[in-house]
BASE-401206 format. One line per field, with one value per residue (C-alpha): residue number from 1; residue in three letters; chain; x, y, z. Coordinates in Angstrom, 1 decimal, m for minus. Layout:
roti	NUM	... .
rolo	ALA	... .
kolnu	A	... .
X	X	... .
Y	Y	... .
Z	Z	... .
end
This chain:
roti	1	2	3	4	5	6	7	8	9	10	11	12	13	14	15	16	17	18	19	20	21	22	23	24	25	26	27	28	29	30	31	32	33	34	35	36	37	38	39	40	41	42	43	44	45	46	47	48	49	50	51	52	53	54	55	56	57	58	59	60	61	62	63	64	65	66	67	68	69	70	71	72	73	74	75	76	77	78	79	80	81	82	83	84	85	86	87	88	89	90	91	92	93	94	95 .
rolo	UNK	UNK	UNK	UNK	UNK	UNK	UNK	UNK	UNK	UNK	UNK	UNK	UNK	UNK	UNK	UNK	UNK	UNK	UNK	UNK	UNK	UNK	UNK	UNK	UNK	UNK	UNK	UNK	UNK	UNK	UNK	UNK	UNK	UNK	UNK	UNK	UNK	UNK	UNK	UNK	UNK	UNK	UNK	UNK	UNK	UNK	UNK	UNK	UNK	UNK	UNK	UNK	UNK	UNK	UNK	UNK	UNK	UNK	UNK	UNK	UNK	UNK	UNK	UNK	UNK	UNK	UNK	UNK	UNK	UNK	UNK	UNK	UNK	UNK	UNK	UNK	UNK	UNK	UNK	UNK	UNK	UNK	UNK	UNK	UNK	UNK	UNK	UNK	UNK	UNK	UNK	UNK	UNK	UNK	UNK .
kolnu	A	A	A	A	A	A	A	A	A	A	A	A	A	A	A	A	A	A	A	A	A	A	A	A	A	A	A	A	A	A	A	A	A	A	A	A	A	A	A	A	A	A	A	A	A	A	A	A	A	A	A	A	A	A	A	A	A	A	A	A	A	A	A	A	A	A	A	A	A	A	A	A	A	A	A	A	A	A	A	A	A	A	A	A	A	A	A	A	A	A	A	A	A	A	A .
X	13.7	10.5	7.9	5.1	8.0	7.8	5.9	3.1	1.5	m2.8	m3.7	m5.1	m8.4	m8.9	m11.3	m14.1	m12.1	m8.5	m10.7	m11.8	m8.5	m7.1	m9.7	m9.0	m5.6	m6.1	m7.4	m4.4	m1.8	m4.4	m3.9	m0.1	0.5	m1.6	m0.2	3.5	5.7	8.0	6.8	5.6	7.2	5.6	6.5	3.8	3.1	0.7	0.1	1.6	m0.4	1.6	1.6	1.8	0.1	m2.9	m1.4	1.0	3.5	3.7	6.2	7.1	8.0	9.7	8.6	8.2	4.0	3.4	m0.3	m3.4	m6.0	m9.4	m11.7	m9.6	m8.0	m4.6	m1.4	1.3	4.4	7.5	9.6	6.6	4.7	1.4	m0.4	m3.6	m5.3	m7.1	m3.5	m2.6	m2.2	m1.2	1.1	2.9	4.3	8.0	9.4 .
Y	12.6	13.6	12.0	14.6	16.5	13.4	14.5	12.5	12.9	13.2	9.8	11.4	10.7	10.0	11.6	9.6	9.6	9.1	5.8	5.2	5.4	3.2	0.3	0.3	m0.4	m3.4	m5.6	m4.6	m6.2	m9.2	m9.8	m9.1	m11.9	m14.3	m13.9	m13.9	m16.4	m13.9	m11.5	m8.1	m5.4	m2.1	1.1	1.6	5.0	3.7	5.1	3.9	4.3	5.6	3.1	5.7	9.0	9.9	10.1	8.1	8.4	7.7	5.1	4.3	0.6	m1.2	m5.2	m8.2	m8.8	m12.6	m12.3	m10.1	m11.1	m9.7	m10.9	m9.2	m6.5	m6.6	m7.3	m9.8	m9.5	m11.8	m10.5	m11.2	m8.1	m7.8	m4.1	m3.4	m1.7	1.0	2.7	2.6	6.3	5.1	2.6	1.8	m1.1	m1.1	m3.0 .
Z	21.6	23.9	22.6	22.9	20.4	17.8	14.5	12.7	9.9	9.5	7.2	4.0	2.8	m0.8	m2.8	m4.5	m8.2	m6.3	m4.4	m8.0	m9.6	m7.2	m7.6	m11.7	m10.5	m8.0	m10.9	m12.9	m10.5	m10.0	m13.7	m13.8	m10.5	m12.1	m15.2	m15.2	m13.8	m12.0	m9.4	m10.4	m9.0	m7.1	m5.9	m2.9	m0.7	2.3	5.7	8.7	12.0	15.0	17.9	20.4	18.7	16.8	13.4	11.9	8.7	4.8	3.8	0.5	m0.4	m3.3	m3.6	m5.6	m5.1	m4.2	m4.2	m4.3	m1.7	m3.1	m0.5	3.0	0.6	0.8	m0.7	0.1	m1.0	m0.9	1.8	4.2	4.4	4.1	3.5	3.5	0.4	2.9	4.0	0.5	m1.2	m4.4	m6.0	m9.8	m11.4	m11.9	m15.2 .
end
């Protein structure tokens, strides 16, 4: 495919009560890693940057959370991948 016909998506900023809801969430998971001796699972939307474009894509991810890192926002699951909270769009536990 040519590139300059590749399509990417705009990152969408969150609003100040989206931001909000977000950041009542973050804790949540903290409590739920620390807390449980298995590894709580997520359903994640975040935005993917484009390497070669202004723009990028939304992904959506399914993982087992290893650990919350609070002080460089982001979270690290067990596969290996770590996402930071500022591409995040939104995200839900999974029983």
């Amino acid at each position: 495919m040519d590139e300059t016909a590749r399509l990417v998506d705009s990152k969408i900023e969150l609003s100040e009560d989206e931001i909000e809801t977000l950041n009542r969430k973050i804790p949540l998971l903290l409590q739920k890693v620390n807390n449980s001796e298995d590894y709580p699972k997520i359903k994640v939307i975040y935005f993917v940057p484009d390497q070669r474009k202004n723009g990028g894509s939304y992904v959506t991810k399914i993982g087992a959370v290893k650990r919350v890192d609070d002080i460089f926002r982001q979270i690290l699951f067990t596969d290996g991948t770590n996402l930071k909270i500022s591409e995040m769009l939104d995200f839900e536990l999974i029983d």
